[in-house]
N, C-alpha and C positions, 0 to 999 in steps of 0.2 A: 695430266690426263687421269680420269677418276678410275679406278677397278672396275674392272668386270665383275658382273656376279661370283663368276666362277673364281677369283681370286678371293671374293672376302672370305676369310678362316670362317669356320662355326665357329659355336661360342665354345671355350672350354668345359671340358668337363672334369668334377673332381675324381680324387682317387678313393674316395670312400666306395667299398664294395655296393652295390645293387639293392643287396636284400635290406642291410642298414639301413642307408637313406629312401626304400620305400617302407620301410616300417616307422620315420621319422614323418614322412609323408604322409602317410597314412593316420599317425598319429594327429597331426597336424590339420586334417582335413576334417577330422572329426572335432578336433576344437574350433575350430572356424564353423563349423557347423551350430557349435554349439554357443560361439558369442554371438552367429548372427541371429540365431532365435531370440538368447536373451538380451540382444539389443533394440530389436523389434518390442519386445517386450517392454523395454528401459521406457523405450521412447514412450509407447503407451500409458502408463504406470505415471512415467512422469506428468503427461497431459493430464488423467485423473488427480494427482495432485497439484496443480496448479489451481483446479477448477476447486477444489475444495481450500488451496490457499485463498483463491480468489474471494469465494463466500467468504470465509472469516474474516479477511478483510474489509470486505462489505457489512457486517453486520456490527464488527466492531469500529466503525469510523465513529468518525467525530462528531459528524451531523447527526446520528442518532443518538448521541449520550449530551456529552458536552455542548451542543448546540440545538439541540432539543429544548424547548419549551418546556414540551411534557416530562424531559427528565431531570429538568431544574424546578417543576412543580411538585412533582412527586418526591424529591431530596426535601423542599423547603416548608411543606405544608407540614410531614411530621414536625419538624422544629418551631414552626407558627402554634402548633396543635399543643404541644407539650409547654410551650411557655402559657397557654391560654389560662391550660389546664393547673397551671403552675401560680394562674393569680389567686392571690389569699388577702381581703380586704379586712386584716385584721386590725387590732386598733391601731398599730405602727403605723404598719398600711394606710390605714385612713384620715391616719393626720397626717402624714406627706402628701397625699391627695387631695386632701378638701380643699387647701387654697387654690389649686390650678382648677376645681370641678367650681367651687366661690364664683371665682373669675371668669369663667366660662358661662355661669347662669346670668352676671351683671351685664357682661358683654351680651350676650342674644336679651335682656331686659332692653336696652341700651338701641338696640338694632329696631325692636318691634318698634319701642316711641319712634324714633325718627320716620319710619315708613308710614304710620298711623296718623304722624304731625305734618305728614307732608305735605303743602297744599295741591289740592283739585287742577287738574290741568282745564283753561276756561274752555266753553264750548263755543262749536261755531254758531257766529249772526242766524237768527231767523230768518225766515221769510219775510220779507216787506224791509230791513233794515234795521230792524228793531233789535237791542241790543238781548241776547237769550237771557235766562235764569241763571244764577247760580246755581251749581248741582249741590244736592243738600240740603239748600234753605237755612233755616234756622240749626237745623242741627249738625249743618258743617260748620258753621261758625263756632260750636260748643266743642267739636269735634276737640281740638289739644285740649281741651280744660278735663275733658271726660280722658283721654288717654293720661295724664298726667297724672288723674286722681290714683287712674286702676294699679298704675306704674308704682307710684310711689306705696301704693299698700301693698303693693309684690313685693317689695326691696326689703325690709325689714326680715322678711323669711326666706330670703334664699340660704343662708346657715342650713336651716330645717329642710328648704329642698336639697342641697347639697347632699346630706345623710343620706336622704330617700333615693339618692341615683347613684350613691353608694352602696348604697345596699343591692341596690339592684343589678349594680357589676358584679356580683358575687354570686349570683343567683345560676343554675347548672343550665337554665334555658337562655339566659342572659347570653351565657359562655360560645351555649353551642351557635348562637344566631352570628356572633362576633366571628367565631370559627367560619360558619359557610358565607359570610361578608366576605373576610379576608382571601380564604381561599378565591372567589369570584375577582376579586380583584388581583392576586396573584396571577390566577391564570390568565387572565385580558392581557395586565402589564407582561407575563413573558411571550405572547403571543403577539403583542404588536412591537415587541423587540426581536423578539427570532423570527419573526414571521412560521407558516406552518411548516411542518417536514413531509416531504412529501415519505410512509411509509409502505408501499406496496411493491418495492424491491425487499425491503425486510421481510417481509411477512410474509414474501411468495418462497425466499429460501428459510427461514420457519417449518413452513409448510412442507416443501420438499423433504426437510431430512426428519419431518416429523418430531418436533422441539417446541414448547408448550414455553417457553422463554427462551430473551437471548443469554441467556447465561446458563442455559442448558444444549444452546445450538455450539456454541465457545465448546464447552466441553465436552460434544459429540466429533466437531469436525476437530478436533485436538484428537484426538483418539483415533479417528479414521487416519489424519493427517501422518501419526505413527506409526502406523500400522502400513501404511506405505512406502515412508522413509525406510523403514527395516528390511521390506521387501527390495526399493530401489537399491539400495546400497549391497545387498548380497550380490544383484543381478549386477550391475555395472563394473562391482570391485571382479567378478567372475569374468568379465568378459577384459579384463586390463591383465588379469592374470593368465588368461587365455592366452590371449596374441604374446605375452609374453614368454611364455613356455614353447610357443609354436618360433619364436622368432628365435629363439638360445636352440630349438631341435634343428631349424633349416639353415640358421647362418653359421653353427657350428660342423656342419656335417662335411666341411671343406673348403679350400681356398677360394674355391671360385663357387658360387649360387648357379645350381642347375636352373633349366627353364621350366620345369615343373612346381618349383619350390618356391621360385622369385613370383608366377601365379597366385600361389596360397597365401603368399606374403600379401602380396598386393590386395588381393581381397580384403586380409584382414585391414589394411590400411584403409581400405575403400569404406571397412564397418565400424570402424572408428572414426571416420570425418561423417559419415551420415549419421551416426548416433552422438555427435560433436555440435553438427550445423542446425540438428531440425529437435530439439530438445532445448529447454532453456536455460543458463548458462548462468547466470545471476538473478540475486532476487534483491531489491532493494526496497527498504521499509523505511518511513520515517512515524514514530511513533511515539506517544505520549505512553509513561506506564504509570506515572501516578501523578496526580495533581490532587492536592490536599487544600481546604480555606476553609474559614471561619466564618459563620453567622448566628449572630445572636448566641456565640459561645460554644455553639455547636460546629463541630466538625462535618465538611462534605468533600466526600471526597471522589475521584473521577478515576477509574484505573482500564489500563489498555484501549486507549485511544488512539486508533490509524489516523495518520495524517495523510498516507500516502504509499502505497503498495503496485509494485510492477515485478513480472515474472515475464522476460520474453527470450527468444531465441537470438542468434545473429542475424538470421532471414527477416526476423521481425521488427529487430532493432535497424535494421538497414532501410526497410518499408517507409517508417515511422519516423526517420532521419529523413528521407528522402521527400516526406510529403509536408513536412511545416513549411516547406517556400523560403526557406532561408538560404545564404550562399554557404555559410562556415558550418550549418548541418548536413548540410548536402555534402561538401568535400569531407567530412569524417565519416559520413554512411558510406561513402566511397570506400573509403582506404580502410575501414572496417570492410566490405565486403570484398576488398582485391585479394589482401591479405589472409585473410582468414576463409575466404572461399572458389576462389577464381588461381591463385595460385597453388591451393593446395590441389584442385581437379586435375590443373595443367601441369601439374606433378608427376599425378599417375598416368595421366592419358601417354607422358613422353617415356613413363616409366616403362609402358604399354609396348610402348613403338620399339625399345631395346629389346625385349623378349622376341617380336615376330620382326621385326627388320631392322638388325643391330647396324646397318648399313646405313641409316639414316641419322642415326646422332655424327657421325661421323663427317658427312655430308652436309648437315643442317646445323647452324648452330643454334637457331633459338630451339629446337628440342632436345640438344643437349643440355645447352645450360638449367633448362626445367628438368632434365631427368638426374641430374647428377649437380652441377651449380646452385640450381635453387634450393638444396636443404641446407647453404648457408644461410639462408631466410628463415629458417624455419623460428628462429628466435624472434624473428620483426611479426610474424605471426601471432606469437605469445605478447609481443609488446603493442602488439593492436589492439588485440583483444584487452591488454591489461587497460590502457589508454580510454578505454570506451567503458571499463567498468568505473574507473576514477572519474570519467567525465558526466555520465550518470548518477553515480551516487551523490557528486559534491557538487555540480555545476548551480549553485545558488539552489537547493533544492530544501537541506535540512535550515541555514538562515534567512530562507524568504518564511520557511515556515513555522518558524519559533520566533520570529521578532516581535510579534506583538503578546508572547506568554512572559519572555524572559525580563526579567527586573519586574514584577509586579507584584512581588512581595507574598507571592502564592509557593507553597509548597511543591516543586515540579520536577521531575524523573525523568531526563530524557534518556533510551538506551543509546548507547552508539554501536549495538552490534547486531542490527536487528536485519543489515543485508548479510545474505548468506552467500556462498558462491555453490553450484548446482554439479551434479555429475556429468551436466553435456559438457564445463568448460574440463574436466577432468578427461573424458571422452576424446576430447580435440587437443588436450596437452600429450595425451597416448600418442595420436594422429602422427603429432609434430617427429614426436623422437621415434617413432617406428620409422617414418620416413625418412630420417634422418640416418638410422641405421641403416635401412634397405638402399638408400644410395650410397653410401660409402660401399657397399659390397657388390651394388652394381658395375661402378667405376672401376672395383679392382677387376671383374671380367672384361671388361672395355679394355682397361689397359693391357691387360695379359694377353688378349686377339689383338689388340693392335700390330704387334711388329710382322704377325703372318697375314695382315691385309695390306700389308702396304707392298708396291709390284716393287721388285728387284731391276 
């Protein structure tokens, strides 16, 4: 037969005097006050940096440097420009040359006869049946004999032309005509190889941060990007050292956690899984930092190259799992969002029910084992989370994306340390072990009122 109201014991109380543990309380409340502004804050702070991770990831991608057109024209034209500039038709020069320029004038002599000796294609019949004219008459007939003559009096002097089109390679108007040739034809061939880029995502964050280049926006959102880390990390390490002072002032203040204290606690646990869940937790990069090659002797070289940039939360990562339609993402969004969010609520909502109706852990067992049993979870928590960073960062991510650089004889940099992990998953590892204390200390009031609830 279950107890009457009137038999279940209160909860115990400690024997630490009054004044004490409202001054511990007190103290306490004011730190909870003060993680949960700068949590609020975290979170904030954080979303501003992501958004400026995001830009530099964006401006530095791939498609705008290395797969740019315009930025393999603009590499390749100085080194077209400087060799131009670099021919000197002196007399070394010009006697390696005259035979291939020789042979180049015999060949186009070679070409004009045959098109000149070629016969007349016939015309069609007249009118009435009669067979047409010859086109030409007499002087198509003469036609080879007069190409052959003019031919044969060219050949003797191409020596003397050769010279004259050497010379004229050397010549500074010669150079520059060669120059805006090549360039024209460089930019065509990299244009119907990379096709266009589309730049007006570039341009529009340009614009926004007020950057006159991308290598002046790099160095701007660097700067901002620091300027926030500094900030984030005061505020988050403040709010872990908070709850820790508040949790060593309430759980030491006696054997058993007043109802007052075991509130303040929970809060802070409540500020730690929100500033845990709704902040993002890893950043994972894939990223080229230097690729070096040779043309024409000239080095070009390609540095901070994004392949591939993602900052998201667990709420996000769950989303995102959940909507590719696949069965095996779907069950890791899952068990990513039991663990790491669905268990830790139903943690505190049971942690909830011990403080105003200790009578029901007692009664129920799935709200005991959530208020007290499930902080043996609290590590499969951290092993989900870890499970879902490992399966993000490496799942065929960085070798789908480097298979076609690697072995190609290029000089190439890849980081491997370019994911970071974020202060929300630092956030929700506080979560795990505050909970984890706060139930050990709940269970010892449990146990200590147990023997005066049970009827005689």
């Amino acid at each position: 037969m279950p107890p009457s109201p009137q038999s279940v014991a209160p909860l115990p109380t400690a024997t630490e005097p009054r004044s004490a543990f409202y001054f511990r309380l007190a103290v306490s409340i004011l730190l909870l006050i003060t993680a949960g502004a700068l949590t609020w804050s975290t979170i904030q702070a954080l979303a501003a940096r992501r958004q400026l991770r995001t830009d530099l990831a964006e401006i530095s991608h791939v498609r705008y440097d290395l797969l740019n057109a315009s930025g393999w024209v603009s590499k390749l034209v100085p080194i077209l420009d400087a060799n131009i500039d670099a021919l000197d038709l002196n007399a070394a020069n010009a006697a390696s040359l005259r035979p291939m320029v020789t042979n180049a004038l015999y060949t186009l002599l070679d070409q004009v006869k045959a098109q000149m000796s070629a016969p007349k294609p016939a015309a069609p019949p007249a009118p009435g049946g009669s067979p047409a004219p010859a086109p030409g008459g007499f002087l198509s007939a003469g036609n080879p004999m007069i190409v052959n003559m003019i031919i044969g009096a060219l050949r003797p002097h191409v020596p003397e032309y050769a010279d004259i089109v050497l010379k004229e390679l050397g010549k500074p108007q010669t150079k520059a005509a060669i120059k805006t040739y090549m360039r024209n034809v460089l930019a065509d061939g990299a244009r119907a190889t990379f096709g266009d880029t589309d730049m007006r995502l570039y341009s529009a964050i340009l614009k926004q941060y007020g950057c006159a280049d991308g290598t002046a926006c790099k160095q701007e959102l660097g700067n901002r990007i620091r300027e926030q880390e500094s900030r984030i990390n005061y505020r988050y390490l403040t709010v872990l050292a908070a709850a820790a002072l508040a949790f060593l002032l309430l759980l030491t203040a006696g054997p058993v956690l007043r109802p007052a204290g075991a509130v303040v606690l929970l809060l802070f646990c409540t500020v730690l899984l929100v500033g845990g869940i709704f902040t993002p937790m890893l950043e994972v990069q894939a990223s080229i930092s230097h690729l070096k090659l040779t043309f024409l002797g000239h080095p070009i070289a390609f540095t901070d190259q994004v392949l591939y940039f993602q900052s998201k939360s667990v709420l996000e990562v769950f989303r995102a799992l959940v909507t590719t339609g696949r069965p095996d993402m779907w069950v890791v969004g899952v068990l990513v969002l039991t663990f790491s969010v669905v268990f830790p609520i139903l943690k505190l909502i049971a942690s909830t029910l011990y403080l105003f109706r200790p009578a029901v852990l007692r009664r129920n067992p799935v709200a005991r084992f959530f208020a007290l049993e499930s902080s043996k979870w609290s590590m499969a928590d951290v092993m989900a989370l870890a499970i879902f960073m490992a399966f993000v960062a490496f799942n065929g991510l960085i070798p789908n994306a480097m298979s076609g650089l690697q072995g190609s004889g290029a000089d190439l940099t890849i980081p491997t340390d370019a994911s970071r992990i974020l202060p929300g998953y630092h956030l929700f590892i506080g979560f795990c072990i505050a909970s984890l204390f706060l139930s050990r200390k709940l269970a010892r009031g449990i146990h200590a009122a147990a023997p005066a609830a049970d009827p005689e």
